[in-house]
MDAnalysis code that builds the backbone (N, CA, C; Angstrom):
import MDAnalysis as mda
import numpy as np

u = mda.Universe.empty(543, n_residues=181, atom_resindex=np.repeat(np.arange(181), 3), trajectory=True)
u.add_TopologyAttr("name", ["N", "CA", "C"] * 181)
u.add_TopologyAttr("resid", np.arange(1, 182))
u.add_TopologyAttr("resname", ["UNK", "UNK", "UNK", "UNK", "UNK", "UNK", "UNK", "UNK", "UNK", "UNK", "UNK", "UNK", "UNK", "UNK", "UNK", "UNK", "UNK", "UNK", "UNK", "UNK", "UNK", "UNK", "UNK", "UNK", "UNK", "UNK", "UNK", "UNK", "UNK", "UNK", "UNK", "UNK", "UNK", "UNK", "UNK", "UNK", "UNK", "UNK", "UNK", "UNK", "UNK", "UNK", "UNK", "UNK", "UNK", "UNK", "UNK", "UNK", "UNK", "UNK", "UNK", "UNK", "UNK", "UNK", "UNK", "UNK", "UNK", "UNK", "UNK", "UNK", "UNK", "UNK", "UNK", "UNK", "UNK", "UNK", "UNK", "UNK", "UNK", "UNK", "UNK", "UNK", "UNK", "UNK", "UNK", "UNK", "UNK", "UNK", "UNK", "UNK", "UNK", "UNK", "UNK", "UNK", "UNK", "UNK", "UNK", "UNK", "UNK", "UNK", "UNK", "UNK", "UNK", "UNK", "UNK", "UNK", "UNK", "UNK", "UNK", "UNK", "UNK", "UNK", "UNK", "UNK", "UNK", "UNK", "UNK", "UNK", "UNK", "UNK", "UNK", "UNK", "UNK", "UNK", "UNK", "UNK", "UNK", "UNK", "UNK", "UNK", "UNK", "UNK", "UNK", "UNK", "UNK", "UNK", "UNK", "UNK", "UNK", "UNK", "UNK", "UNK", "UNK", "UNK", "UNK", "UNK", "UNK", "UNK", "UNK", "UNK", "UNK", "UNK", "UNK", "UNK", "UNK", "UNK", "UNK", "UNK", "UNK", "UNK", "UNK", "UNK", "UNK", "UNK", "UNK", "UNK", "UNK", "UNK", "UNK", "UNK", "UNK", "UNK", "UNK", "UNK", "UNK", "UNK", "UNK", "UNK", "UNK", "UNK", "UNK", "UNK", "UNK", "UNK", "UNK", "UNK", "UNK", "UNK", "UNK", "UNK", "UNK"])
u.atoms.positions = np.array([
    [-21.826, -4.704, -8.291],
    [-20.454, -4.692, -8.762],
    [-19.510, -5.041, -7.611],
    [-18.660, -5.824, -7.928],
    [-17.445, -6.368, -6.774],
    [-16.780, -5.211, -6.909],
    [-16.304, -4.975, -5.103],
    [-15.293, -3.949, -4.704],
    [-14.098, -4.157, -5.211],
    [-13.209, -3.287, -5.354],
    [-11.744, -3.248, -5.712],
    [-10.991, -3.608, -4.397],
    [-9.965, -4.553, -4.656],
    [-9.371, -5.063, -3.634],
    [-7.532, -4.700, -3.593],
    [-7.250, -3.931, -3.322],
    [-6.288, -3.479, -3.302],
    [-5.167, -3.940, -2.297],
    [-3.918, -4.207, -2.231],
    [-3.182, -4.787, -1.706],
    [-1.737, -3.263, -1.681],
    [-1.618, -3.196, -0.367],
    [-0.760, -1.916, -0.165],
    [-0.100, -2.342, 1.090],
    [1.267, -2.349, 0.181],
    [2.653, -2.009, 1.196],
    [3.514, -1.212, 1.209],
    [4.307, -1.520, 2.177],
    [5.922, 0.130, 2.178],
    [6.793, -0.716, 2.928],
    [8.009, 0.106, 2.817],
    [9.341, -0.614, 3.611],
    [9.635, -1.708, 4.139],
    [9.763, -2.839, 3.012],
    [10.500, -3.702, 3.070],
    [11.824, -3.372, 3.666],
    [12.985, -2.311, 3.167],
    [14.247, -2.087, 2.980],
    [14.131, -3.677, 2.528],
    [15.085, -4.119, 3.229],
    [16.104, -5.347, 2.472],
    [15.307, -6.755, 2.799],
    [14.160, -6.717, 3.493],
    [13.849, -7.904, 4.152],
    [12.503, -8.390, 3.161],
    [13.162, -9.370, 2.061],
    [12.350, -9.870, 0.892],
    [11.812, -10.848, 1.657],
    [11.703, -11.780, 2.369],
    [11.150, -12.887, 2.914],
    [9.863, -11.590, 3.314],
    [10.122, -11.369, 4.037],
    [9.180, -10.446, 4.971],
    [7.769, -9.717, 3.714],
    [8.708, -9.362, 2.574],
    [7.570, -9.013, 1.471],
    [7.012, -9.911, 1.162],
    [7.522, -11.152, 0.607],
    [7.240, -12.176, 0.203],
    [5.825, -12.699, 1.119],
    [5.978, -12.943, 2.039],
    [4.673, -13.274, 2.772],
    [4.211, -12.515, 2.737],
    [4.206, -11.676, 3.213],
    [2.785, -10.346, 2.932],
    [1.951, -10.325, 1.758],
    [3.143, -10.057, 0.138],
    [2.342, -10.326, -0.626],
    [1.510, -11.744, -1.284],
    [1.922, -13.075, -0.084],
    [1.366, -14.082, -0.484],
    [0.217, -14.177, 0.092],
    [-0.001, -13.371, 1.843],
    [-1.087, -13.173, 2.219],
    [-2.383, -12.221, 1.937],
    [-1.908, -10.659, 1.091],
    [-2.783, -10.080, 0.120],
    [-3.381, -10.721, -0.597],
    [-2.820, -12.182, -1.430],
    [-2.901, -12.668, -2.695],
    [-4.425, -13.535, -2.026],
    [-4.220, -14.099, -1.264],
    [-4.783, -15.068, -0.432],
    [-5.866, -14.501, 0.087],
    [-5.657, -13.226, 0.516],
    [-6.815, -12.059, 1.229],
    [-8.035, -11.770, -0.091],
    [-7.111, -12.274, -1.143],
    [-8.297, -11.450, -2.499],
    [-7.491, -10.232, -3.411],
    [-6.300, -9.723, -2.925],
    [-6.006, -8.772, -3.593],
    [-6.001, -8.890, -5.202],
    [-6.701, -7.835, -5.778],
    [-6.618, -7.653, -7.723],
    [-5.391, -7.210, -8.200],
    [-4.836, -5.914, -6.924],
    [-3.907, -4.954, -7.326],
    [-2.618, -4.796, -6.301],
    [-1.911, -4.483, -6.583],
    [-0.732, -4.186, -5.736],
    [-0.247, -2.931, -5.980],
    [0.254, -2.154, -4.492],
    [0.120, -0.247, -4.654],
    [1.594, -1.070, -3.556],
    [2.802, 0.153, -3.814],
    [3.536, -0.088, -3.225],
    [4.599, 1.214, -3.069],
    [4.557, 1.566, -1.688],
    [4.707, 3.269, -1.648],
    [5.974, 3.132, -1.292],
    [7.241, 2.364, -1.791],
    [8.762, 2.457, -1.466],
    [9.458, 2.112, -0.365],
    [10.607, 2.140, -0.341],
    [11.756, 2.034, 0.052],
    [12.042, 0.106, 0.021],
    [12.090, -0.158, -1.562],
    [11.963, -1.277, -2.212],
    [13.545, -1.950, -2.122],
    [14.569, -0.874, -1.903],
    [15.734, -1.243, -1.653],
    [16.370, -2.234, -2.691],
    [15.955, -3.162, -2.859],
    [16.115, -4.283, -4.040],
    [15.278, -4.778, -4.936],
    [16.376, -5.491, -5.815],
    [15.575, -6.173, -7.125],
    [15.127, -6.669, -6.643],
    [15.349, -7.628, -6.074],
    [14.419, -8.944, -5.780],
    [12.973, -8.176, -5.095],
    [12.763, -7.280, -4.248],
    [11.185, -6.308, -3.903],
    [10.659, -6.417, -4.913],
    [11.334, -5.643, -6.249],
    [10.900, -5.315, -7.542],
    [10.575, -6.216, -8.233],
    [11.238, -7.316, -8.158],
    [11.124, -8.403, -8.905],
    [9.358, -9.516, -8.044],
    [9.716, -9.420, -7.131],
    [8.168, -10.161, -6.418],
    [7.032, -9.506, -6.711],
    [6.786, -8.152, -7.284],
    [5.531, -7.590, -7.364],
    [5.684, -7.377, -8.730],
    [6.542, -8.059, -9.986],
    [6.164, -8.481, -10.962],
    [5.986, -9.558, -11.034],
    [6.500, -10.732, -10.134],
    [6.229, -12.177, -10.566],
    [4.633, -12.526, -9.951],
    [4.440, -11.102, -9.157],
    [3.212, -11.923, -8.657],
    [1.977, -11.829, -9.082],
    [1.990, -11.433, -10.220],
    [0.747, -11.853, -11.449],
    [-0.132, -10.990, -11.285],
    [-0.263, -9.899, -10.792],
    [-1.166, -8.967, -10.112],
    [-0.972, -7.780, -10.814],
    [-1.369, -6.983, -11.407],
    [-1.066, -5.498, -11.639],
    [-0.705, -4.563, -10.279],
    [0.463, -3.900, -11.008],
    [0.960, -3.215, -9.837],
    [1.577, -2.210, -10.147],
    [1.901, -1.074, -9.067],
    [2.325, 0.411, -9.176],
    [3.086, 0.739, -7.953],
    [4.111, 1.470, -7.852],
    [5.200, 1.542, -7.321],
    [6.006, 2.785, -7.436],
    [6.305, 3.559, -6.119],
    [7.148, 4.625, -6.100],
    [8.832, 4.399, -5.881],
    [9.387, 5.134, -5.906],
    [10.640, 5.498, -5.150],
    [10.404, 5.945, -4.649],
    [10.918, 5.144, -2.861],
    [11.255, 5.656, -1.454],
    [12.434, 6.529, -1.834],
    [12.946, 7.269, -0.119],
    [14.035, 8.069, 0.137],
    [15.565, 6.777, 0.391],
    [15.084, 5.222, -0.207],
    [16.559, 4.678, -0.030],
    [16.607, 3.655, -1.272],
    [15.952, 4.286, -2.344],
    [15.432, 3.561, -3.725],
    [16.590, 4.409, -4.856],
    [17.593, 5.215, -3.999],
    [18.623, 5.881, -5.736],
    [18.724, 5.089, -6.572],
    [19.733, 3.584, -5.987],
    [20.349, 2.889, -6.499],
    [19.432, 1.922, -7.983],
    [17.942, 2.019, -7.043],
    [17.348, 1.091, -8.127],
    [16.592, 1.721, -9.598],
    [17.350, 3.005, -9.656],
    [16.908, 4.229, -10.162],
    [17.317, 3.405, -11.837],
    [18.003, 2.820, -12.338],
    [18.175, 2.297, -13.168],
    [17.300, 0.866, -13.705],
    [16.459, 0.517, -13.000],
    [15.426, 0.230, -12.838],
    [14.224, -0.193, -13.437],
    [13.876, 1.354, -13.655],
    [12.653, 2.041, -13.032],
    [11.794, 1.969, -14.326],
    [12.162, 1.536, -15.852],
    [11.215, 1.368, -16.608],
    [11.472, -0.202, -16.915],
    [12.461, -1.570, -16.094],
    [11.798, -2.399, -16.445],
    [10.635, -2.811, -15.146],
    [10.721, -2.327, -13.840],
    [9.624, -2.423, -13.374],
    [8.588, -1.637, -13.093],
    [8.631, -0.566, -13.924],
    [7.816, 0.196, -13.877],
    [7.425, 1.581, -12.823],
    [8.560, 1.668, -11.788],
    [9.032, 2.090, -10.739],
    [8.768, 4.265, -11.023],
    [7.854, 4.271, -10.484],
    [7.198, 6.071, -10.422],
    [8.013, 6.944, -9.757],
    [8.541, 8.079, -10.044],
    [8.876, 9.063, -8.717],
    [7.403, 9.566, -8.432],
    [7.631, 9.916, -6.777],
    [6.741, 10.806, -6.550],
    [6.070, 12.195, -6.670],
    [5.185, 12.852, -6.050],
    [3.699, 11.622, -6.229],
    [3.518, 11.521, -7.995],
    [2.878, 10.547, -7.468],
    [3.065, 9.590, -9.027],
    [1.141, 9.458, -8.539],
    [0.373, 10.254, -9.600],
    [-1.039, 10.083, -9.750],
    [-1.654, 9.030, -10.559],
    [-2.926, 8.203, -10.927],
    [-3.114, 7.313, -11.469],
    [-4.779, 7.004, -10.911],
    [-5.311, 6.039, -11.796],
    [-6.558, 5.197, -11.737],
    [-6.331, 4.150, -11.889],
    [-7.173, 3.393, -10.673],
    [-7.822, 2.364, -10.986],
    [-9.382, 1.856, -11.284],
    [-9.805, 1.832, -12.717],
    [-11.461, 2.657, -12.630],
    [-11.176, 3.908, -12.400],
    [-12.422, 3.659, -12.192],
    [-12.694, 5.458, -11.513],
    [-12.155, 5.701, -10.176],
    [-11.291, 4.870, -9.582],
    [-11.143, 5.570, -8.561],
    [-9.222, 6.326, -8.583],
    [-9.816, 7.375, -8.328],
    [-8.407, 8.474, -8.355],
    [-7.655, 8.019, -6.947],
    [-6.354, 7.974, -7.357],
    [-5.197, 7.908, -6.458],
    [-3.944, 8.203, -6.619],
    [-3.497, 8.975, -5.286],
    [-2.098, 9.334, -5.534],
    [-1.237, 8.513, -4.664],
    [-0.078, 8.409, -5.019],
    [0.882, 7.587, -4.363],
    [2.297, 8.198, -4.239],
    [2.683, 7.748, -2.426],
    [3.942, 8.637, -2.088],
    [4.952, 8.085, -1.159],
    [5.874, 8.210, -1.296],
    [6.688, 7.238, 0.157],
    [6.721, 8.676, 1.318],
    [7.678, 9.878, 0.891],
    [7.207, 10.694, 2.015],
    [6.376, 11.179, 1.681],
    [6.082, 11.768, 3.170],
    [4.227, 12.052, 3.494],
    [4.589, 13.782, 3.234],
    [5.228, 14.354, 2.047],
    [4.878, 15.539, 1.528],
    [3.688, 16.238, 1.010],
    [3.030, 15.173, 0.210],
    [1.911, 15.628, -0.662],
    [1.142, 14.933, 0.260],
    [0.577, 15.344, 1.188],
    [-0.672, 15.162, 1.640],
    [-1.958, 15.808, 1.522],
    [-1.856, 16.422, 0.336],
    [-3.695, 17.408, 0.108],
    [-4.607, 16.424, -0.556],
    [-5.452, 16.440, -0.300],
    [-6.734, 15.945, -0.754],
    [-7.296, 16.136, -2.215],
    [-6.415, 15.702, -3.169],
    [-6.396, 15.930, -5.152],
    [-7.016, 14.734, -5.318],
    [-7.163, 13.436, -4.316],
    [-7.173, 11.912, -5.198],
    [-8.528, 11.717, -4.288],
    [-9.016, 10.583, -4.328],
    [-9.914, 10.048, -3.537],
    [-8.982, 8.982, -2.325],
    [-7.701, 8.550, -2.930],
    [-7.007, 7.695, -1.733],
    [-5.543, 8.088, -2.252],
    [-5.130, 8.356, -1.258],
    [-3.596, 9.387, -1.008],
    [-2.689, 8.140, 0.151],
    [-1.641, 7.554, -0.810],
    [-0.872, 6.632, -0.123],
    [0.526, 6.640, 0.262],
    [0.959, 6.682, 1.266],
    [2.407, 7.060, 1.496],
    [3.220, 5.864, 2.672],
    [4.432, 6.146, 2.438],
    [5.093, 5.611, 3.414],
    [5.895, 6.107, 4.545],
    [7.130, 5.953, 4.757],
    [8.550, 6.722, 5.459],
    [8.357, 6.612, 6.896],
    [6.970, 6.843, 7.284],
    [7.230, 6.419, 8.840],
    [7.217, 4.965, 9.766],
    [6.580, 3.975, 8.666],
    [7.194, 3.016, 9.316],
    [5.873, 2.653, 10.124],
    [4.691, 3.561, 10.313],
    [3.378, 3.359, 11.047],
    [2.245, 3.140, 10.286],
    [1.624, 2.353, 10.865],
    [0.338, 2.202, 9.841],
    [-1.058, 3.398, 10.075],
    [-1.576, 3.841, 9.432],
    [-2.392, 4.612, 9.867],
    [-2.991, 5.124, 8.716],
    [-4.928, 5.613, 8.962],
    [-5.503, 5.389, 8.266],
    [-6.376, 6.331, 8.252],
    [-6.962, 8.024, 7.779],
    [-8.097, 8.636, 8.456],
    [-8.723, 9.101, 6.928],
    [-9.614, 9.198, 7.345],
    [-10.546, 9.619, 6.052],
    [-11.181, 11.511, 6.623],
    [-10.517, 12.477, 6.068],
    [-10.991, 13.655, 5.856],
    [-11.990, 13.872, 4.536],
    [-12.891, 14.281, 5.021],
    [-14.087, 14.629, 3.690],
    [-13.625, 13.576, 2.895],
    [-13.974, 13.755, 1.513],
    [-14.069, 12.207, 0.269],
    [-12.679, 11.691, 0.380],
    [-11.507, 12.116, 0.597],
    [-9.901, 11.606, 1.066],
    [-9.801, 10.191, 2.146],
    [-9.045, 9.564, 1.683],
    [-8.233, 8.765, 2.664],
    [-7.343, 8.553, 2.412],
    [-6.443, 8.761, 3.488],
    [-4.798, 8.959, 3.627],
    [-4.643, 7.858, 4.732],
    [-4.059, 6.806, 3.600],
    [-3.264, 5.657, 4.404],
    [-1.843, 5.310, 3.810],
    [-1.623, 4.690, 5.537],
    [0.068, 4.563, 5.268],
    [0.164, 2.734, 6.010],
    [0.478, 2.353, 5.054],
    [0.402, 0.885, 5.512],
    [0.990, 0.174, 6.183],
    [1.847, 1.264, 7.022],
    [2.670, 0.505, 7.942],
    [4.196, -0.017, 7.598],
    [5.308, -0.940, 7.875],
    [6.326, -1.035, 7.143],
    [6.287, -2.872, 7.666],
    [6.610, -3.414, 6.369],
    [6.771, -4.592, 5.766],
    [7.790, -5.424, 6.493],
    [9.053, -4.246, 6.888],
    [10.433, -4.867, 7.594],
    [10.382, -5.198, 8.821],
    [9.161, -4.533, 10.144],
    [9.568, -4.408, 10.948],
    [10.505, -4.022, 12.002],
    [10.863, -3.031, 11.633],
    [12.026, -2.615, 12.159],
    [11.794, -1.664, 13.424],
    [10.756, -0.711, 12.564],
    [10.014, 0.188, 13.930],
    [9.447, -0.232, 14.538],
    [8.460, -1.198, 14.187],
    [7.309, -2.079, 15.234],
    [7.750, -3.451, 15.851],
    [8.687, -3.845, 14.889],
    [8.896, -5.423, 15.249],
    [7.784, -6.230, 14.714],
    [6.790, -5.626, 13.749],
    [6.047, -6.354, 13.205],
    [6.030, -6.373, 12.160],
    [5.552, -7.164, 11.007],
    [5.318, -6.770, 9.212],
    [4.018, -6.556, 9.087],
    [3.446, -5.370, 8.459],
    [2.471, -5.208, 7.959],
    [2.067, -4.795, 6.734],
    [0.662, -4.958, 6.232],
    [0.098, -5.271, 4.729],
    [-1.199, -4.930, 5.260],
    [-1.672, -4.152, 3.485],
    [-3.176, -3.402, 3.921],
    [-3.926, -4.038, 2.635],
    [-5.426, -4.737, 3.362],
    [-5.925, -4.402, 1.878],
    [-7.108, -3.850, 2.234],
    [-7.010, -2.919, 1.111],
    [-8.530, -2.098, 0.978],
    [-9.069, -2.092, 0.166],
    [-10.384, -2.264, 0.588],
    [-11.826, -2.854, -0.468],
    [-12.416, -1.546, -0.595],
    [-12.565, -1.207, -1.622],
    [-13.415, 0.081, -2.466],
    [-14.345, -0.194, -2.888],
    [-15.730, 0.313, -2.858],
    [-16.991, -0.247, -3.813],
    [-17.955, 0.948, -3.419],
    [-18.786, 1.685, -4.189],
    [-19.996, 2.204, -4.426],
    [-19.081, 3.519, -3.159],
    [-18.529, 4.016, -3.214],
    [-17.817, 5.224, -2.132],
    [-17.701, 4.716, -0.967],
    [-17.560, 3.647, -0.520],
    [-17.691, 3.037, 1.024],
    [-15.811, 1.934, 1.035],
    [-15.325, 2.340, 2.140],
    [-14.211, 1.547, 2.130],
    [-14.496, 0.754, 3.283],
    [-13.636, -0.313, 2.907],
    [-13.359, -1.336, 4.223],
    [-12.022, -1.536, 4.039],
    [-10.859, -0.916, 5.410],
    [-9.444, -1.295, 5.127],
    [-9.305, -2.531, 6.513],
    [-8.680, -3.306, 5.628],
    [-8.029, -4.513, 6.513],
    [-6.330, -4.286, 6.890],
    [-6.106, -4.296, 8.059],
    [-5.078, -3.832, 8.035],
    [-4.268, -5.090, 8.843],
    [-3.192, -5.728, 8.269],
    [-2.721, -7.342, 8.506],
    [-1.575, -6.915, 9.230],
    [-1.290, -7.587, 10.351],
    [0.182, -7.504, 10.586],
    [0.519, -8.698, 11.749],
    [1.381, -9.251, 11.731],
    [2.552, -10.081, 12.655],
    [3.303, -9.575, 12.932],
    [3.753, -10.312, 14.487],
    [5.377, -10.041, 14.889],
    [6.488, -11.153, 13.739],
    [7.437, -10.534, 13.700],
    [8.434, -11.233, 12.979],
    [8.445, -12.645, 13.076],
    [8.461, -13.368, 14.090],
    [8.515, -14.743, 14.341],
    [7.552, -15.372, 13.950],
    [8.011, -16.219, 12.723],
    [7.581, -16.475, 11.934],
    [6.098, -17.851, 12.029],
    [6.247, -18.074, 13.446],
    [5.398, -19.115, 13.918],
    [3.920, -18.309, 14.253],
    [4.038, -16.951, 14.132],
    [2.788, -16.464, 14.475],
    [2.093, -16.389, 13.604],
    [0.612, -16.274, 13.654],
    [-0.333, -16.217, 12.142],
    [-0.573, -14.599, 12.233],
    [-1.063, -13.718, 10.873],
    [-1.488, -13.037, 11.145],
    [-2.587, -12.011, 11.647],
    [-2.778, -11.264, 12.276],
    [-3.594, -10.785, 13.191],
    [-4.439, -9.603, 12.089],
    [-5.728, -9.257, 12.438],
    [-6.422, -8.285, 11.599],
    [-6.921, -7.227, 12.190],
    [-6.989, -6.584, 11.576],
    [-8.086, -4.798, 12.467],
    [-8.582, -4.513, 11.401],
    [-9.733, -4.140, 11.255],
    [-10.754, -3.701, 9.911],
    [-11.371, -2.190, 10.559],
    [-10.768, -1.676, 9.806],
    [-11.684, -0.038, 9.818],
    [-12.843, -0.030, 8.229],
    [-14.330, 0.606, 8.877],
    [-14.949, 0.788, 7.764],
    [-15.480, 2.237, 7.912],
    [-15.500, 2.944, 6.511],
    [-15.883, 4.054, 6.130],
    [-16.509, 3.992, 5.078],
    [-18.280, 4.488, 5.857],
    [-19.133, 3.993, 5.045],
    [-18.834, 5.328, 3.870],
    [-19.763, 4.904, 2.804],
    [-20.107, 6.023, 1.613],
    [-20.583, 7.660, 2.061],
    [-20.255, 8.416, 1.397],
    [-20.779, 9.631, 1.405],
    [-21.345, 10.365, 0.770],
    [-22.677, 10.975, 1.084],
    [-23.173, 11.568, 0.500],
    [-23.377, 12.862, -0.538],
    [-24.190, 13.179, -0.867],
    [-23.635, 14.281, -2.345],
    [-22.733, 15.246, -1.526],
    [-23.664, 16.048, -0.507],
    [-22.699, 17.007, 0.244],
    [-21.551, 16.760, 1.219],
    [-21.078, 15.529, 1.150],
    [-19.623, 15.354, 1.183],
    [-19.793, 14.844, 3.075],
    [-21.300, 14.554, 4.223],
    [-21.217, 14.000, 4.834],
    [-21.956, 12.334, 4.798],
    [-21.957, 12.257, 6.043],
    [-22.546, 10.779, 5.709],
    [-23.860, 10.340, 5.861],
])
């Protein structure tokens, strides 16, 4: 069975170009799905992860009020906002409040850092922020799910737009009944 290929971003704020490539490079990477843990700031955010033909799911960040009117033509979740894809359980969050271990992959945003750890059957990733603002870079995650074993690709550039993007792959193999490896 082919892995699930998941495509996960956060904080755009206002910088749609900046989404825009990312999600053209997920698309390109293989992504099926699009997970998108807020601070979408605008239609036009909202509007690219419906035009982009992909099934997709989406919180309100802490700077998402305004698009609060919204929120059922794009489908836009408060948090945490729980869900499946298949069988695999996931929760989704912009702040990193709900961080307990209820889902099999627990996704958040707000800090702006990418980061990725797997406690017992959990992984809690945060995909980094899209705008660059904290890093000076844009980043985009995709993670491949299959048979309990992940592989996260984790994409990012500096802003200038002449650079290609750069990769880091973390893998976490499957686990066993009693919950090591």
């Amino acid at each position: 069975m082919e892995p699930l290929k998941i495509g996960i971003l956060s904080d755009p704020h206002r910088r749609s170009d900046l989404q825009q490539s990312a999600l053209e490079k997920l698309k390109e990477e293989g992504a099926g799905y699009l997970l998108h843990a807020g601070d979408l700031c605008l239609e036009e955010n909202l509007r690219q992860l419906k035009e982009s033909g992909l099934p997709y799911a989406a919180v309100f960040g802490n700077n998402d009020r305004p698009l609060a009117p919204l929120a059922s033509a794009y489908r836009i979740k408060p948090e945490p906002y729980y869900f499946r894809i298949g069988s695999l359980e996931i929760k989704m969050m912009h702040l990193p409040y709900y961080l307990s271990p209820d889902s099999e992959l627990v996704i958040f945003g707000h800090t702006h850092r990418f980061s990725c750890e797997r406690k017992g059957k959990t992984l809690y990733l945060n995909p980094g922020e899209v705008c660059g603002r904290e890093t000076g870079s844009c980043h985009a995650v995709l993670a491949e799910y299959g048979e309990g074993r992940w592989s996260i690709r984790h994409f990012y550039r500096p802003l200038d737009r002449n650079v290609d993007w750069e990769e880091e792959r973390r893998i976490f193999p499957a686990l066993d009944v009693e919950g090591g490896i």
